[in-house]
C-alpha positions in Angstrom: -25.3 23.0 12.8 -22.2 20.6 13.8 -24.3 17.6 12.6 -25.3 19.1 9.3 -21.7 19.8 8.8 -20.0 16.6 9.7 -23.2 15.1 7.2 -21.4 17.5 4.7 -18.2 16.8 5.1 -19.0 12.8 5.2 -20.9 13.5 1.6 -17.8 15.6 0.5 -15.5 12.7 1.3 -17.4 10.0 -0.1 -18.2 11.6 -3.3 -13.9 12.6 -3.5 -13.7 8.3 -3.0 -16.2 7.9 -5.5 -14.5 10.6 -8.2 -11.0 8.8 -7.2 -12.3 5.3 -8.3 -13.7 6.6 -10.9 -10.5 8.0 -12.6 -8.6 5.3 -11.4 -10.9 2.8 -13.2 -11.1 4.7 -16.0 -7.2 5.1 -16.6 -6.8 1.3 -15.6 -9.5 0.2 -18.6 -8.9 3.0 -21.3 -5.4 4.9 -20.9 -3.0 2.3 -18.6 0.6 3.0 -19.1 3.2 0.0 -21.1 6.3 0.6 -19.5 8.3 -2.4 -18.4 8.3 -1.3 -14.9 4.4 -2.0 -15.3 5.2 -5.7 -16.7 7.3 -7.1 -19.2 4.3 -7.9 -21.5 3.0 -4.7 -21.1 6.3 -3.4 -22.5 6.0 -5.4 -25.1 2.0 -4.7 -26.0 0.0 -2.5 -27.8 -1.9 0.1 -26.6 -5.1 -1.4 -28.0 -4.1 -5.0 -26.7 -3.9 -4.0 -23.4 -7.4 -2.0 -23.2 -8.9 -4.6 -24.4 -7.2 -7.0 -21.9 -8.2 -4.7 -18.9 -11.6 -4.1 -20.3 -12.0 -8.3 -20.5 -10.6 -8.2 -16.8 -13.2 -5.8 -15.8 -16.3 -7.9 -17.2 -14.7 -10.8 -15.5 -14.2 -8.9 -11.9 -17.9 -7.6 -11.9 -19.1 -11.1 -13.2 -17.0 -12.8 -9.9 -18.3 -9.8 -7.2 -21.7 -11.1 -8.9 -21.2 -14.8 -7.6 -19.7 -13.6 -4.5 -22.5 -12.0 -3.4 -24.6 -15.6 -4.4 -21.9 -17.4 -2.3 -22.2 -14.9 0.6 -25.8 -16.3 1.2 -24.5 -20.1 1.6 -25.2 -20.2 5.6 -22.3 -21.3 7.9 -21.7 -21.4 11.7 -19.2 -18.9 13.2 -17.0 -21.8 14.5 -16.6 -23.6 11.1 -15.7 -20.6 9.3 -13.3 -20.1 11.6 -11.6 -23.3 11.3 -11.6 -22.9 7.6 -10.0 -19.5 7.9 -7.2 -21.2 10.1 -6.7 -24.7 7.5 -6.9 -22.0 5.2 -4.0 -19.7 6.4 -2.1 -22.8 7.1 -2.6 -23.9 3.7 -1.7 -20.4 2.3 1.4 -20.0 4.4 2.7 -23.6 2.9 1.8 -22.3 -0.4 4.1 -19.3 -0.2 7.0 -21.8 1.0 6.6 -23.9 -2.4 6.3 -20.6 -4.7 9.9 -19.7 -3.5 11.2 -23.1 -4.5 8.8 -23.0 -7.8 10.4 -19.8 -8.5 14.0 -20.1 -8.0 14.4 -16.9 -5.7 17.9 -17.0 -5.5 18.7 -13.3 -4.1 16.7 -10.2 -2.4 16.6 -7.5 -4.5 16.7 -3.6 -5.1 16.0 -1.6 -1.4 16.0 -5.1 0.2 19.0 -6.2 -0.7 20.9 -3.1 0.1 19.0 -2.7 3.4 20.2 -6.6 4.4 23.5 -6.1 3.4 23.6 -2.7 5.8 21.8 -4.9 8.5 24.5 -7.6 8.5 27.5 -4.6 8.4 25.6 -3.4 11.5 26.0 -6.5 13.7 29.8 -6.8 12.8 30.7 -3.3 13.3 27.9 -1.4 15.2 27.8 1.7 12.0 26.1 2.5 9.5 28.4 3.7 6.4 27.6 5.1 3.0 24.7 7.4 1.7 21.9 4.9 1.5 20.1 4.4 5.1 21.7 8.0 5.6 19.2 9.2 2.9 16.3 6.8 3.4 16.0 6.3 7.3 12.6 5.0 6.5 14.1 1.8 6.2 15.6 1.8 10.0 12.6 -0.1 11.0 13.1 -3.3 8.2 16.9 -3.0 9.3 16.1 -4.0 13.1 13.4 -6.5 11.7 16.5 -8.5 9.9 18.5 -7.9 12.9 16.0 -9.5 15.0 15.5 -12.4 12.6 19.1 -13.0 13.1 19.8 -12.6 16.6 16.6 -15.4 17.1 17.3 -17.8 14.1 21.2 -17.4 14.3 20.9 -16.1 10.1 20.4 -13.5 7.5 19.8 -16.2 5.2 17.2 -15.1 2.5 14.9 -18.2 2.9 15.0 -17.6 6.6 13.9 -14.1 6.5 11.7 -15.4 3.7 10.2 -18.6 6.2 8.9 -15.3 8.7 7.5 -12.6 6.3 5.7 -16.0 4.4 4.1 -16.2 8.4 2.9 -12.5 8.5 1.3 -12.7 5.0 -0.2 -15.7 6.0 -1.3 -14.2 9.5 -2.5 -11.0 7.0 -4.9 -13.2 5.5 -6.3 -14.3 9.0 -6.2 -11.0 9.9 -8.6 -9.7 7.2 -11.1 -12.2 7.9 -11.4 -11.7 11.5 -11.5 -7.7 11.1 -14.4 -8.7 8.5 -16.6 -10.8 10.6 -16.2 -8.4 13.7 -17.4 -5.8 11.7 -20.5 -7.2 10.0 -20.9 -10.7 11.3 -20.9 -11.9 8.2 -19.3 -15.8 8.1 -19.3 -16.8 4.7 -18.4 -13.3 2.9 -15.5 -12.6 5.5 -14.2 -16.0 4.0 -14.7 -14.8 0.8 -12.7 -11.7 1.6 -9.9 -13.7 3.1 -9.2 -15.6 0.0 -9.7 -13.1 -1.8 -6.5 -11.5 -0.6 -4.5 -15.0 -0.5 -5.6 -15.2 -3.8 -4.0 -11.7 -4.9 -0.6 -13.3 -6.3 0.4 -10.1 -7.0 0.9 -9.0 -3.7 2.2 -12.3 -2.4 5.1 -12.3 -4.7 6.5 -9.5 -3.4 6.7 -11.3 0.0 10.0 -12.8 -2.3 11.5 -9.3 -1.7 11.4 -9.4 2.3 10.7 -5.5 2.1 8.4 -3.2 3.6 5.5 -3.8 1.6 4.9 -7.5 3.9 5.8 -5.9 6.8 3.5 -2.9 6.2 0.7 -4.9 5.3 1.3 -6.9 8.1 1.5 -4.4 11.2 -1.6 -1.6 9.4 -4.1 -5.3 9.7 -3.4 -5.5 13.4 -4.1 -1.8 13.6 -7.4 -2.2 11.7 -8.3 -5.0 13.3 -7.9 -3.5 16.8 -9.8 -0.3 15.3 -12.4 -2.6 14.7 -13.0 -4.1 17.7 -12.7 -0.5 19.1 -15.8 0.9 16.9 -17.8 -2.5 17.9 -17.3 -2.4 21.4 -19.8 -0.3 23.5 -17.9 0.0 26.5 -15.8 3.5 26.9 -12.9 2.0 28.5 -12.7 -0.5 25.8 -12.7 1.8 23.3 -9.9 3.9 25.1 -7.8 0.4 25.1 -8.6 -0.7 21.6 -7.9 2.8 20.1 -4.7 3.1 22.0 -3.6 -0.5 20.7 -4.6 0.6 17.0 -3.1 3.8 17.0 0.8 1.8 18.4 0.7 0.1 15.4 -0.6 2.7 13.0 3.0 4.3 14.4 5.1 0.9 13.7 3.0 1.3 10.1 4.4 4.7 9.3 7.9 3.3 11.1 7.8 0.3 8.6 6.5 2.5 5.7 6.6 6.5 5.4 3.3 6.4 3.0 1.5 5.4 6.1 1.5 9.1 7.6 -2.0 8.9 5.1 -3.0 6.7 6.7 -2.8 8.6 10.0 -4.1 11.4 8.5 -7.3 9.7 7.3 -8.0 8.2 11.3 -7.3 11.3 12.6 -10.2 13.0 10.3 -12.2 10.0 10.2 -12.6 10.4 14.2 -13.5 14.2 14.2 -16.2 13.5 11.8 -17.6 10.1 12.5 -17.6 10.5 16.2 -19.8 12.3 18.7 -20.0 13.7 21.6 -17.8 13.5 24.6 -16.7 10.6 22.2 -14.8 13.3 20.1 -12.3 13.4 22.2 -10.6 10.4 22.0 -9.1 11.5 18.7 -6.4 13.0 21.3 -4.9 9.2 21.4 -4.0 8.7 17.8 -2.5 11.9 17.9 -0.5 11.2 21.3 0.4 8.2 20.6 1.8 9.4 17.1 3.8 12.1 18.1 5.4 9.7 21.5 6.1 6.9 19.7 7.9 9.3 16.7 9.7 11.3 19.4 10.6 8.0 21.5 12.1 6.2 17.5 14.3 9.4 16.8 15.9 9.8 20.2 16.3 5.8 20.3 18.1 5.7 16.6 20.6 8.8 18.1 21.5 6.9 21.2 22.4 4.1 19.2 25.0 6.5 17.2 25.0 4.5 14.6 25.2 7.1 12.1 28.7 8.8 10.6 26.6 12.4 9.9 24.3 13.8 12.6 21.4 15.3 9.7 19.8 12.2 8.5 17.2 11.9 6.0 16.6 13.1 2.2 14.3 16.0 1.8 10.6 14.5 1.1 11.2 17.3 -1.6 13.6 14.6 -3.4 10.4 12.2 -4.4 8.0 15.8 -5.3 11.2 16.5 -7.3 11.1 13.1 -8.8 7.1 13.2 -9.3 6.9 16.8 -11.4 9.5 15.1 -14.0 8.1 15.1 -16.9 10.9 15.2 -19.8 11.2 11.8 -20.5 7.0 11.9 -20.6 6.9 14.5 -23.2 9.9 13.0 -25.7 8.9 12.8 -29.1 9.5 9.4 -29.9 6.3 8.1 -30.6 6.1 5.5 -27.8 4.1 7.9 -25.1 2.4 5.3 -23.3 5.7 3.5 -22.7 7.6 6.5 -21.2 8.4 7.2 -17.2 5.7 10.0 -16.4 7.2 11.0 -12.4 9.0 7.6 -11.3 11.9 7.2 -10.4 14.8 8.8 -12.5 18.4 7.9 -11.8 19.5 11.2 -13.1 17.1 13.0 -10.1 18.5 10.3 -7.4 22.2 11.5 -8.6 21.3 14.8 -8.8 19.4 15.0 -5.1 22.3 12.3 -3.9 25.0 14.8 -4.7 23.8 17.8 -2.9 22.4 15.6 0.3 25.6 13.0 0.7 28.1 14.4 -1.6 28.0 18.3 -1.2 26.5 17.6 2.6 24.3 20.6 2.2 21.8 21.2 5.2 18.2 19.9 4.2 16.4 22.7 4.5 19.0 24.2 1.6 18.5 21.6 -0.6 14.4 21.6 -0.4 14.5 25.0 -1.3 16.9 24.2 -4.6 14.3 21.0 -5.2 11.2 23.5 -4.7 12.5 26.0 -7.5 13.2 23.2 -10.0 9.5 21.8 -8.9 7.9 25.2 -9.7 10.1 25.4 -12.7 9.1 21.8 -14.1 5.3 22.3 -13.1 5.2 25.9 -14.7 7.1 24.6 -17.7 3.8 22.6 -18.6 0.5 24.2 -20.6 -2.7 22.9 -18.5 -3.4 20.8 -20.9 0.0 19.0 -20.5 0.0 19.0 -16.8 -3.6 16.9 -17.0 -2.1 14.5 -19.3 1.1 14.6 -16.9 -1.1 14.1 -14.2 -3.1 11.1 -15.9 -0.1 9.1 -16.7 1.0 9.7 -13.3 -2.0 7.8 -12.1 -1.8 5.4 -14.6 1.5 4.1 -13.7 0.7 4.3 -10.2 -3.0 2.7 -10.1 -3.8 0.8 -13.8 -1.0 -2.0 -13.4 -2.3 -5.4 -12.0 1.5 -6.2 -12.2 2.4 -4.3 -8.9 5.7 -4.3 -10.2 5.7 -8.2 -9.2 6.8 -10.2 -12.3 9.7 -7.6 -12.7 10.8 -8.1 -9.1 10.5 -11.6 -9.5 12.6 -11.8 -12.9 15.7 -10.0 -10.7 15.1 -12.1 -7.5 15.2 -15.6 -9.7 18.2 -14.4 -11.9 16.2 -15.0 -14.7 15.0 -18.1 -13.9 13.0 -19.5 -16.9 9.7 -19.9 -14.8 9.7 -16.0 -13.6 10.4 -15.3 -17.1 7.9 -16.8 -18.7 5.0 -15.1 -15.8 6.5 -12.2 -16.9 5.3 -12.1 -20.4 2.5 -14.4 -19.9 -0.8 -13.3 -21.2 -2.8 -15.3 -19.3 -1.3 -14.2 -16.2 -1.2 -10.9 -16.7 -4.9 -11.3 -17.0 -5.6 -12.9 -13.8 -3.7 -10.4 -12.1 -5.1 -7.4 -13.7 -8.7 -9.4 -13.0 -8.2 -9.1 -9.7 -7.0 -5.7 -9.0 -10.3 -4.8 -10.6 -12.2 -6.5 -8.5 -10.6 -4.5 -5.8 -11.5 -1.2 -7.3 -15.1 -2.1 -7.8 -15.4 -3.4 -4.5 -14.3 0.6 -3.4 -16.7 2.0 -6.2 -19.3 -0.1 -5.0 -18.7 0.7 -1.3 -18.6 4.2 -1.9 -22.1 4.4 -4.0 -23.8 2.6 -1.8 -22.4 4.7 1.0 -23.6 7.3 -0.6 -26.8 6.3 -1.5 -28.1 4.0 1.5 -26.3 6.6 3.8 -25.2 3.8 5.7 -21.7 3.3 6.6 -19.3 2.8 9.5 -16.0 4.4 10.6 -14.4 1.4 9.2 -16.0 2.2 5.7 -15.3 5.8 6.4 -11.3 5.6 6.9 -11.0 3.5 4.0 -12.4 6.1 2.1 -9.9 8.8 3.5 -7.1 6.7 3.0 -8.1 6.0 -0.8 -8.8 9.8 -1.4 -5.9 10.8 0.4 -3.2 8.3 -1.4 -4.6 9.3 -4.7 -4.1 13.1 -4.0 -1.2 12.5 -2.5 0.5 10.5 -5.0 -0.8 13.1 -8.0 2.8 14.4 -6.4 4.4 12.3 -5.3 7.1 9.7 -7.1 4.6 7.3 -9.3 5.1 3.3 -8.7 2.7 0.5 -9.0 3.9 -1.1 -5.7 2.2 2.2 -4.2 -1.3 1.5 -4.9 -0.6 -1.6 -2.6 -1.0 0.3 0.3 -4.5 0.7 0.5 -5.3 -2.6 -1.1 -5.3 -5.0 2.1 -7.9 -2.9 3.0 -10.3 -3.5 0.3 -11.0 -7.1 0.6 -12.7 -6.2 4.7 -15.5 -4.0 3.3 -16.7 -6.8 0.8 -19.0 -8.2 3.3 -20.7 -4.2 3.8 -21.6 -5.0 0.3 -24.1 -7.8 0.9 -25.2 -6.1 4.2 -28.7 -5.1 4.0 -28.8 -3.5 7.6 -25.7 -1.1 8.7 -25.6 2.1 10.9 -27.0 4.9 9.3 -23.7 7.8 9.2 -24.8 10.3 11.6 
């Protein structure tokens, strides 16, 4: 009876993952959103011109997954791709030193900038002043990361801070193609995964905004790549030490980036259901380890008394508050594809801003005032607006290959004539959106044959969750392209499932 349900639940999951991709695809190719937070020259695009782009982009991705799989068959010793990998990361890491010169990054921007700034008014005066890290504690963790930087290099110097979060992108890239050929011993397509990611300029651009989206990436690839060695090691006291290494950093994830809390989420469920057995049990040390490690952060961040007010934190209420905004969506103006539909709003920061720093209301006052205007903006739509609502959502959040990246950029270089013209370059826009596709057909792909095969392992299994869970989660949640990034360093590891012809069956 447990066995038929965990294949049930297994089947649920995998069809969600498969009905996620599915919509996301489908809003990516046929209804993608044009505002300029989505790319300059989507702002300044037709709707038809850009289906047709993303459609072109789709052809191309399932035409390059085609030759990957040919490649994949090219036979090469584990010791040569592994000296590739390294020349390779080396090469990568160099790379990302010339874009920043190439680019003429003159400044950190946005949530960066602010949190730097705070970070060097910490070193001089021990405090923490004004409303911003008061609001968004989430950002503690990036602070002491600067801090660090500059009690070891002696500078907050943006090209310094630059120099190190170029290293853990770089070290990503390794760290993808080692998890890869642990898990399926697969050589030649774990190479193909790796450059597929260094090859997602996208992503590496916003490496120029030494924020949490590196960092993130960073610290959740040495927790995957510790939970792989944990589910391909047979040894129980392995496993114990492996899990309990993957499960510290899935904590110093969620520390570097709140979205991560999916992410623990989906290994938490992902271990009920793919484990068995006495075997079950271990889900305890995710779980542990979570709840320590949080306990240990908070009552290390109020010894330091860094802090002028003792509540600290905006409501999570604030971005739900943000997310069912859907005025500016529903203006008549004609240009509906080109509207916010649930990002960010400077009106809703101000608004949320006043009552938490200005008004210092207690939080659990000020959830309850977001929560009425949240059932008043949801209620407010017919069913038919809220799926259209909904759709936009998702299509702001999922359909841009931008990631937000040229628009960073644009800021960072001061409008430096080379980020301008990537901004509103046709052919760029192309290559990017080319290979976010190929990331989402890798998941479709994964998931079918998943399905299908009913093959799998808990690798393929957590991905799934964390897709399925992001995408209902951000449905919500504030909408941003830079979100979908999350789950996107672990695409490129399940490529080589793909060409594998003999996997554990799921039971």
């Amino acid at each position: 009876m447990v066995k038929k349900l965990e294949q049930l639940s297994k089947t649920i999951i995998i069809l969600s993952g498969i009905g996620a991709m599915i919509w996301i695809i489908g809003i990516a190719i046929f209804s993608p959103n044009l505002g300029n937070i989505l790319s300059e020259f989507r702002s300044e695009s037709t709707l038809n011109e850009i289906v047709i782009q993303n459609l072109t982009a789709s052809i191309i991705a399932i035409f390059l997954i085609g030759c990957g799989f040919y490649i994949s068959k090219v036979k090469i010793s584990f010791k040569a791709s592994n000296i590739i990998a390294v020349i390779e990361s080396i090469l990568f890491f160099i790379f990302l030193l010339w874009l920043f010169r190439y680019l003429g990054i003159q400044t950190p921007i946005d949530d960066g900038s602010f949190v730097l700034n705070i970070a060097k008014e910490v070193v001089e005066t021990g405090k923490i002043s004004g409303w911003y890290l008061a609001a968004n504690p989430q950002n503690l963790f990036i602070l002491f990361v600067y801090i660090f930087i500059d009690k070891v290099f002696g500078s907050f110097d943006h090209h310094t801070i630059y120099i190190i979060f170029s290293i853990m992108h770089a070290v990503s890239a390794l760290l993808i193609y080692f998890s890869a050929k642990k898990l399926t011993n697969k050589p030649m397509a774990s190479l193909i995964a790796m450059n597929l990611f260094m090859f997602t300029i996208q992503i590496s651009l916003h490496v120029a905004n030494i924020y949490t989206d590196t960092l993130s990436i960073f610290t959740s690839l040495i927790m995957v790549i510790f939970f792989v060695y944990f589910i391909q090691t047979k040894n129980f006291n392995k496993k114990i030490v492996y899990l309990t290494l993957s499960s510290i950093f899935l904590s110093i994830s969620f520390f570097a980036k709140g979205l991560f809390l999916i992410l623990f989420i989906a290994v938490v469920i992902a271990l009920i259901v793919g484990l068995s057995g006495k075997e079950k049990w271990l889900v305890l040390i995710p779980i542990v380890t979570f709840l320590l490690l949080n306990v240990g952060w908070n009552k290390g961040i109020d010894a330091l008394h860094l802090y002028e007010i003792d509540e600290r934190g905006m409501p999570n209420t604030h971005y739900l508050f943000m997310g069912a905004n859907a005025e500016y969506y529903f203006k008549d103006d004609g240009r509906e594809h080109y509207r916010s539909a649930g990002g960010y709003n400077d009106n809703d920061l101000a608004f949320s801003k006043d009552l938490f720093w200005d008004q210092r209301m207690s939080k659990s006052i000020i959830s309850k005032i977001h929560l009425e205007l949240i059932k008043e903006r949801w209620s407010s739509l017919s069913l038919t607006e809220a799926l259209a609502f909904l759709n936009a959502k998702n299509a702001t959040t999922w359909s841009s290959g931008d990631l937000k990246s040229t628009f960073s950029i644009k800021l960072a270089a001061e409008h430096n004539e080379v980020s301008s013209t990537l901004a509103t370059s046709k052919g760029f826009n192309l290559y990017m959106q080319t290979i976010q596709m190929i990331y989402y057909f890798i998941l479709l792909l994964v998931f079918i044959k998943m399905l299908i095969k009913r093959t799998g392992d808990l690798y393929s299994l957590l991905t799934c969750l964390f897709l399925v869970g992001m995408f209902l989660f951000l449905l919500l949640w504030e909408a941003s392209p830079r979100y979908s990034m999350t789950i996107m360093s672990f695409i490129p590891i399940l490529f080589p499932y793909l060409i594998t012809t003999q996997k554990k069956t799921l039971k």
